[in-house]
N, C-alpha and C positions, 0 to 999 in steps of 0.2 A: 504494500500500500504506500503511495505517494503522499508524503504531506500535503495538507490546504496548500494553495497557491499564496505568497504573502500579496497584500496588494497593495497597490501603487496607485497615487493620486496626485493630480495637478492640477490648477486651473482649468486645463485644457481635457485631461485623459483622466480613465479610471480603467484601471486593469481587471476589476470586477466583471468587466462589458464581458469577457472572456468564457464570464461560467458558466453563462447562459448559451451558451453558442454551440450548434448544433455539427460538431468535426463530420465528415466523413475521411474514409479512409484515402490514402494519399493525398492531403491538405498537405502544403507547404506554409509552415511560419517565414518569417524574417524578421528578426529580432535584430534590434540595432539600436546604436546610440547616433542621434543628430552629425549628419553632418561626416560618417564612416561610413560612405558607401551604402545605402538605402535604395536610392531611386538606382541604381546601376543595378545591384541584386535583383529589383524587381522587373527592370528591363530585361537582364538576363535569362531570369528564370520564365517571361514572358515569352523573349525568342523561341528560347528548347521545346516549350511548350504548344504554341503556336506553330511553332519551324518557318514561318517566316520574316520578312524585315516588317513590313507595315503593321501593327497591330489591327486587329478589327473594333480596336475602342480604345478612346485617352487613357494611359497607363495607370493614372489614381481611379477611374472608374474598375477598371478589372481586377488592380490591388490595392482595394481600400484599407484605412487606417481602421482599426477596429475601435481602438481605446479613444478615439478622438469624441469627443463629448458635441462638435459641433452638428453630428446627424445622429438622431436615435436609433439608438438601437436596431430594434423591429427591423425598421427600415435597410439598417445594413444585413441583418440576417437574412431578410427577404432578396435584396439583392444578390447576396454570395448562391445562397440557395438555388436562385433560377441560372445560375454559371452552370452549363452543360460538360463545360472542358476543368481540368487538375486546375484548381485552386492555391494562390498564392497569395495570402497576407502580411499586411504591414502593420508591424507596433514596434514602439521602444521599449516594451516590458522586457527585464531579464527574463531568463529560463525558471526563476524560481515563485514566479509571478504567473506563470501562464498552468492548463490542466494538461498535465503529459498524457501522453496516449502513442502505445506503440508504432501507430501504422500512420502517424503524422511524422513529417520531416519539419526542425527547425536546422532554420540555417542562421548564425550568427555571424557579423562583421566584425572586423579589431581596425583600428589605424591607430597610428602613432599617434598619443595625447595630444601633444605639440602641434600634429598639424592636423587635426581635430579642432584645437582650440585657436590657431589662427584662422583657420575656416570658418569659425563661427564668426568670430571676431571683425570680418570682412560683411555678417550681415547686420552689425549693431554698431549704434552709434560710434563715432570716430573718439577714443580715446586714447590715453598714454595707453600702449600697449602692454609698457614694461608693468605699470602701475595693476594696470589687467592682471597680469600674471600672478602677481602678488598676492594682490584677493583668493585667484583661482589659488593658488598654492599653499594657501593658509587659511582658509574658512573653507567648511564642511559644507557648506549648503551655497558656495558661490556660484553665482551663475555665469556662461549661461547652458555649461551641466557641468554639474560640482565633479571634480575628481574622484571625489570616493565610490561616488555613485557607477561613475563609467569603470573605474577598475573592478567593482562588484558584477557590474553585466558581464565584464570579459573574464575575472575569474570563477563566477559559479558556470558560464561554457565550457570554460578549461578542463574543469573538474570531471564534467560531463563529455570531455571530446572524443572519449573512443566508444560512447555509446555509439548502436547502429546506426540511428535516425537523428544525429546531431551533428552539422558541418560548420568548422571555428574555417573562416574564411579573411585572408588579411587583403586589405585593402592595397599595398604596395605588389601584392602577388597579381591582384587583375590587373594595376596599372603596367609592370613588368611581361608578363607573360598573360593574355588575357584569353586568348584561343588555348591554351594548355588550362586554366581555370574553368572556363565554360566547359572544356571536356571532361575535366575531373567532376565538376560539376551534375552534369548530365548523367556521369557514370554512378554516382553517389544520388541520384533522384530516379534511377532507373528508367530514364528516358533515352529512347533508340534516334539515333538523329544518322540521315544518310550521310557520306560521306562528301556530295556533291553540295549539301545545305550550307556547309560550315564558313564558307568562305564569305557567305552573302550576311549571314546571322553574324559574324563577326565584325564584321564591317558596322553594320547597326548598332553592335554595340560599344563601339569604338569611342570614346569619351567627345571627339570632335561633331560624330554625328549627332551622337543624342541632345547637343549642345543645338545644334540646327532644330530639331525638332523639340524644343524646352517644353514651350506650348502644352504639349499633346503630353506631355511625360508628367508634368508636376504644375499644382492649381496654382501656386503663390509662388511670388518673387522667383519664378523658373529662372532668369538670369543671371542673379546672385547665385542658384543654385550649383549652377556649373561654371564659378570661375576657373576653379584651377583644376585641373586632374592630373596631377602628377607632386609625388612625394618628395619632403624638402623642405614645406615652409619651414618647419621647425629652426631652420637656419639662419633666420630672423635673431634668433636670442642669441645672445654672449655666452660665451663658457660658464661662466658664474649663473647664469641663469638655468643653462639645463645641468650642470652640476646638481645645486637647488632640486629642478623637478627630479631628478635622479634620489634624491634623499628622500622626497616624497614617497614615489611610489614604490620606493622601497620597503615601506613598512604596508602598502595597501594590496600585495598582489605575489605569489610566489615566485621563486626567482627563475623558473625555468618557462613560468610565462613573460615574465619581464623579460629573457633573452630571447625570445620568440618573437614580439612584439615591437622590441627596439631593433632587432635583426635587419642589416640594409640587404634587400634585395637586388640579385644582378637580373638584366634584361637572359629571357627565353630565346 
């Protein structure tokens, strides 16, 4: 037996939305923190899915937010419900927040804190940056998603990584090598993709196209969304600053997911 899911609340989402929600078998999660590869995830798992570039509907209609408080409930169960084709969801809830069930796949993202939180940082007011950091590195609940909070989504996935139905997917690995992702991908969702499809479905999901089509992919500030895709900003800070964050998460995250996470990937 699985413990109660703990739940999670904000202004915006309640992780509650979850318990009511009627799974079938091969449901795909996507659990993520703001801002590490979300709307990519769901494009992707849309391609394999679909197999091909054009979606047959706006990407936040086919993978809605579940926890988001701004459409009832009802409403989104009825929507998921009448989806004919494998279903893929979006929330930020950790794994420990959601109801496990074997014959559901959660897929979780990781990126580098650092350039997570100048990501964010690029869609809120223009302030000291360094002053930013500070906050972020020293208050428990700073916004705008507190450190501790993000190290607990990626360390209780860790814990859970060699379960069957559970993929710790890092964000530096699709940007490096993104057609070897998609395939590991597909081979871990148990989806058959010809070998003629691959080169069209990659292209689509190539950080440049999906950038073309913002619109269609994401309701809000689509173009903030996709400034940058490619890893690094963290290079913004000083030595003494990511020293600093380095002393951080030191005490928030085990050390063999810390070397996993901070790990520079070379190009596929």
């Amino acid at each position: 037996m699985s413990p109660p899911p703990v739940r999670y609340r904000s202004p915006e989402e309640d992780s509650a939305r979850w318990l009511s929600f009627p799974f079938r078998p091969g449901d795909i999660v996507i659990s993520t923190r703001r801002r590490t590869g979300t709307t990519w995830l769901q494009m992707i798992c849309a391609l394999l899915i679909f197999q091909r570039p054009e979606l047959p509907a706006p990407l936040w209609h086919l993978s809605p937010w579940l926890d988001h408080l701004v459409t009832p409930p009802g409403r989104l169960y009825a929507q998921l419900a009448a989806q004919p084709h494998r279903r893929f969801i979006k929330t930020h809830t950790p794994l420990d927040g959601l109801p496990y069930y074997p014959y559901v796949t959660y897929v979780v993202s990781a990126r580098h804190p650092l350039d997570m939180f100048v990501s964010l940082r690029h869609r809120a007011e223009p302030e000291p940056l360094s002053d930013d950091l500070t906050r972020w590195l020293d208050e428990d609940s700073a916004p705008p998603e507190p450190l501790p909070a993000v190290m607990w989504h990626l360390t209780d996935a860790w814990t859970r990584r060699f379960w069957p139905n559970v993929l710790l997917v890092h964000y530096d690995d699709l940007v490096v090598g993104l057609e070897a992702q998609m395939r590991y991908l597909a081979w871990r969702l148990g989806i058959p993709v010809p070998e003629a499809l691959w080169p069209g479905l990659v292209e689509a999901a190539g950080f440049d196209r999906m950038r073309d089509r913002a619109a269609h992919l994401v309701q809000d500030t689509p173009a903030a969304l996709f400034r940058r895709g490619r890893p690094g900003a963290r290079e913004v800070f000083t030595a003494e600053e990511r020293a600093r964050y380095q002393a951080r998460v030191a005490g928030l995250a085990p050390p063999d997911l810390l070397e996993w996470l901070h790990a520079p990937r070379l190009p596929k």
